[in-house]
N, C-alpha and C positions, 0 to 999 in steps of 0.2 A: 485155197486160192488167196493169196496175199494182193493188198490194194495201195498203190501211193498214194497220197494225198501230198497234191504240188500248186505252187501258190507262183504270182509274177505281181512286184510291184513295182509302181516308179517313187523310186525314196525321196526326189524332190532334195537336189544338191545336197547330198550328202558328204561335204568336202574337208581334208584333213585341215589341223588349223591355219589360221593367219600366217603365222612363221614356219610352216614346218621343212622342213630339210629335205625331205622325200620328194619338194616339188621343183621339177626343173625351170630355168630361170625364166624362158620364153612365159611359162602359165603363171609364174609369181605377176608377172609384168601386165599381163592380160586379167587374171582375178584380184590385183590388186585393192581398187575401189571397192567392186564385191564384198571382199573377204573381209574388208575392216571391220573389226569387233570378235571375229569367228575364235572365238578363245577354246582353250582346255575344256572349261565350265561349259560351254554353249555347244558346244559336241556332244560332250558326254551327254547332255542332256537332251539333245538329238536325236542319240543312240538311244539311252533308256526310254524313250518315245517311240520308238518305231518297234524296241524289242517286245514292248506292252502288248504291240498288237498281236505282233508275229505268233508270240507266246499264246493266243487265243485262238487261234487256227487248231482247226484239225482236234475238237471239245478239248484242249488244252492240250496236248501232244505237237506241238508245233506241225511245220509240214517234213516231210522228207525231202522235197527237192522244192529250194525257191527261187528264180529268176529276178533279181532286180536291176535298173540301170539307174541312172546320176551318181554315179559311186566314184570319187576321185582315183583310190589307190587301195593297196592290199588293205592296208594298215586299217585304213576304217571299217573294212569287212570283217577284221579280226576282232575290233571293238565290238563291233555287232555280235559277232558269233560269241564273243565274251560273258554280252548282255544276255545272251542265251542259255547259257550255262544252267542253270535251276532245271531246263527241261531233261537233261541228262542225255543227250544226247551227243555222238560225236560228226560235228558238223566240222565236211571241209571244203572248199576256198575253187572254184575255179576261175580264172580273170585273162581279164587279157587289156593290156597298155593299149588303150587308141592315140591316136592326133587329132583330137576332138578339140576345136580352139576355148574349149572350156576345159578339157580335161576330164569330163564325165563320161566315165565306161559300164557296160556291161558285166554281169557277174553272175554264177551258178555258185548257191547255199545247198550242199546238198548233205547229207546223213550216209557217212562213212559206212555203216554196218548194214545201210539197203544198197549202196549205188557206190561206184568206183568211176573217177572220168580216166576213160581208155585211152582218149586222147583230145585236144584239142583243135581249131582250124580260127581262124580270124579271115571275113570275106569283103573284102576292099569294096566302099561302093565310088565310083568312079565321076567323082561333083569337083567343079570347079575350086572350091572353097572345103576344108577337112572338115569331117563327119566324120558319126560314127562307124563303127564295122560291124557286121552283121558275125555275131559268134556262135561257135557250134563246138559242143563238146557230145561227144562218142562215151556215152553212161555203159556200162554192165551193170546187170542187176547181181544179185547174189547166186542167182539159178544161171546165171552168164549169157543173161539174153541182153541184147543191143537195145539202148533205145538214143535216139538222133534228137538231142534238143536244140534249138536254133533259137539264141535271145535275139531282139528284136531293139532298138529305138531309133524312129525312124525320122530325118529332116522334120521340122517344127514348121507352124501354119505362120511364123512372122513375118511378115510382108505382104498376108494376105492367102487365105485358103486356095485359091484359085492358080494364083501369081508362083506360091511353093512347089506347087502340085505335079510338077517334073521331077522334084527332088526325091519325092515319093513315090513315084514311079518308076525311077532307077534304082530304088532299093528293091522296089517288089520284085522287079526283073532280075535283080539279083540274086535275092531269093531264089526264085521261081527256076531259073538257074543251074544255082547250086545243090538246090534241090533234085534237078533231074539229074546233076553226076550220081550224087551217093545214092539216088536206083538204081543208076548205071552199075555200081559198083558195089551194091550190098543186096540189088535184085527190085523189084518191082514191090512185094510187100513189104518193105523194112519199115519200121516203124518211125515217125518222123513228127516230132513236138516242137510245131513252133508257137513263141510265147513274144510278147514285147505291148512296148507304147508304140503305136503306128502312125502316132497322130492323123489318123483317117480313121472314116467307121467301116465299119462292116460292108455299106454297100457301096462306097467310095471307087470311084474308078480303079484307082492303085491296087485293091484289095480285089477287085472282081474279074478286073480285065487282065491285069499283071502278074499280081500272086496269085492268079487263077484259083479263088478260093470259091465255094457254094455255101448254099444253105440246106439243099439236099445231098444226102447220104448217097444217092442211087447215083448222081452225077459224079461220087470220087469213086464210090464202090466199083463202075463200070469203065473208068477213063483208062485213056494209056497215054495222055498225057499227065504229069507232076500235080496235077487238081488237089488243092485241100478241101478239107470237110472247115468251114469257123462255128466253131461251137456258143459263140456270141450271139445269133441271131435270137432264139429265145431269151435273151434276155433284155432285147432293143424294146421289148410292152413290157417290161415294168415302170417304165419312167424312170429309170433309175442311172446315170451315168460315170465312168472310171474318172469322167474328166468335166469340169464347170467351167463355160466360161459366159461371163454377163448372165448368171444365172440359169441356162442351157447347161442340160447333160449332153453327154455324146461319151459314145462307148468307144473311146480310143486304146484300150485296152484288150489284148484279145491273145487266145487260144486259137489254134487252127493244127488240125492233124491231117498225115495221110489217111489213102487207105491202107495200109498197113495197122493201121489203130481202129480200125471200124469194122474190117470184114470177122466172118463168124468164127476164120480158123485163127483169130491176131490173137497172139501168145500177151500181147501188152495191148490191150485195149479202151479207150475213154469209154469211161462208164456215162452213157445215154442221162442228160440234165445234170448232170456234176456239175457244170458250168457256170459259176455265177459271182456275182461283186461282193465281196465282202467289207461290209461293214458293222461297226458297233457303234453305240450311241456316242461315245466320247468326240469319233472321229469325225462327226454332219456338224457344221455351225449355220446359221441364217435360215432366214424364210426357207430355203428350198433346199435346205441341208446340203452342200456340197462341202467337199471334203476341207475340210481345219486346217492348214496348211500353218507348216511352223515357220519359214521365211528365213529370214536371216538376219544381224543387227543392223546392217544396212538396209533394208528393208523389208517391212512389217512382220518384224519376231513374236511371235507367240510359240512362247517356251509352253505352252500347253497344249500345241498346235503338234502333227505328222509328219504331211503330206497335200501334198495339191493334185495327189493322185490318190481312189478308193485303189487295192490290194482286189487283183480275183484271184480267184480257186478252182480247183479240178479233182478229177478221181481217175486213179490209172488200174484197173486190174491185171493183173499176170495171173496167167493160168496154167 
């Protein structure tokens, strides 16, 4: 029985530099102010910051398959997988270009010699104003089983939790969605991993009503509607949060599987409390530890700082 171990973080603008060529003129014009200062040096050093961690997952074997968003472009994913190198591993690259008026996209790190992406899909969410896309790439494993990952970053709480909260309900709907074609068309138990920043928690309208997600097993085990299992909710009594703000955690960070991942005959199954925040000491600053965040020279750099986001983790068995 072989097991993945798959991690999702938000990198927390992970943007190629100042000057770079790679960036079309619309996003030079718009990250302009941002990006002042964002040099060679202050990348690289980004990168070796985020790879430190990654490198600690999974008793130092990194992960096999990693989900992360705020990623500008290929090129800095390649940096990253660079900084990885020591782990010997051959990690490669799944992406997809948004219109995100920041230019921050989704991305799948994944370990060439467990998973191959079959194919790719990009799912438009339909907002007044460019967002990001909900991404899905079609994994084979080595034994040539399907598994359906879907990254996730979903409309931001600025303007107010409440006032947003449309914006994240047309994503979950799209989800929720798209979700029911590829049952439509890969069957009722296929297996289906979705990961992302939701900027909502676990029992947030978006997530319960829309993305039809549970906290019981027996409600996805038994549904014939698209229902996910979120694997988050044990983890809402630790006090512990993906995300701080004003000193509040909140788990906006989350896993959530079909039943295709849960029932007894699921060939790729979440392994039962896998589920949880990953943190090390380096990464908590302040009274209430939330996450170090490394910032940017425009504002508040701390070259010894991550992320504004903790990194979670999972366990996949194939049987």
């Amino acid at each position: 029985m072989a097991e993945y171990f798959i991690a999702w973080w938000n990198l927390e603008n992970l943007f190629d530099i100042q000057k770079s060529q790679d960036r079309p003129e619309w996003l030079k014009k718009a990250l302009a102010r941002e990006l002042a200062g964002w040099t060679a040096g202050v990348l690289n050093r980004k990168v070796s910051q985020l790879a430190s961690i990654i490198m600690k997952m999974n008793d130092g074997k990194g992960p096999d398959l990693l989900g992360v968003c705020e990623v500008e472009n290929w090129g800095v994913l390649d940096k990253l997988i660079a900084a990885l190198s020591t782990l010997g591993r051959s990690y490669g690259v799944a992406h997809h270009d948004t219109e995100d008026k920041r230019g921050i996209d989704i991305a799948f790190i994944y370990d060439a010699g467990q998973f191959t992406a079959h194919e790719q899909f990009h799912h438009t969410i339909l907002k007044r104003s460019s967002t990001r896309d909900l991404f899905q790439v079609n994994f084979k494993t080595k034994s040539d089983r399907l598994l359906v990952a879907i990254g996730n970053h979903w409309p931001s709480r600025l303007g107010g939790q409440y006032e947003s909260e449309p914006y994240r309900i047309l994503a979950a709907e799209t989800l929720s969605y798209w979700i029911e074609r590829i049952q439509e068309i890969h069957g009722r138990d296929v297996p289906v991993l979705v990961m992302g920043d939701f900027n909502d928690e676990p029992f947030d309208r978006s997530m319960t009503e829309y993305a039809l997600s549970e906290r019981l097993k027996k409600k996805v085990s038994y549904a014939r509607n698209p229902k996910l299992l979120n694997l988050m909710w044990p983890v809402m009594g630790n006090a512990i949060g993906t995300h701080y703000y004003d000193n509040e955690p909140a788990v906006l960070d989350q896993f959530l599987v079909s039943r295709g991942m849960i029932l007894t005959r699921s060939e790729l199954k979440a392994v039962d409390g896998s589920a949880q925040v990953f943190v090390t000491e380096e990464m908590k600053t302040g009274r209430y530890e939330a996450p170090r965040r490394f910032g940017r020279p425009s504002k508040e750099l701390d070259e010894d700082g991550f992320s504004d986001h903790f990194p979670i983790t999972m366990a996949i068995e194939a049987r």
